[in-house]
Phi, psi and omega in degrees: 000125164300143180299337178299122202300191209268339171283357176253333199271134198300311165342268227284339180266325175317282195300348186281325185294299156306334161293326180274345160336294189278349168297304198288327174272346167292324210253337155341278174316331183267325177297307201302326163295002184233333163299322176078009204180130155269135190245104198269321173288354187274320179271343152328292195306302183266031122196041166308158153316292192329290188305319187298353193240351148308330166220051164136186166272139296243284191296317181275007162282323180292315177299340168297296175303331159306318196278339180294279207304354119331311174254351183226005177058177188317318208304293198316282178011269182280342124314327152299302186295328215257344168302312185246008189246315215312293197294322177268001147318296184289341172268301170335266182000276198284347150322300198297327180266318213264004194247358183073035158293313163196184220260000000 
């Protein structure tokens, strides 16, 4: 394992390129089931740096999702994300509907 923290070191952003591939299409998919329209602030927001570092740093939470979707294909994945990106997805949301941000 490299000393390097996780935004420097090439591996782990090699796997972060993809994780975040696959982040930005679970929250695609997810604005659109309940919106029915796409919300580009909405989805800025759920899968900002900020958020993400709600449950680490930034680059090793998208590196995580690469490395699931490496060994478990998407299905694994997006069961990775909905365990642990899911629950603070949904609390952003209702923050965010409740401040008049989006509908």
């Amino acid at each position: 394992m490299s000393k390097l923290p996780p935004d420097q070191d090439p591996r782990v952003r090699a796997e972060a390129w993809v994780g975040d591939a696959i982040l930005a299409l679970y929250v695609r998919e997810w604005i659109l089931s309940f919106r029915k329209e796409i919300d580009g602030k909405l989805f800025m927001e759920l899968t900002s740096n900020d958020f993400l570092r709600l449950v680490g740093n930034a680059t090793g939470v998208e590196a995580q999702i690469g490395r699931v979707f490496k060994s478990d294909g998407l299905e694994g994945a997006y069961a990775w994300i909905g365990q642990h990106l899911r629950p603070r997805m949904e609390e952003r949301l209702h923050v965010m509907r409740r401040r008049g941000e989006t509908c």
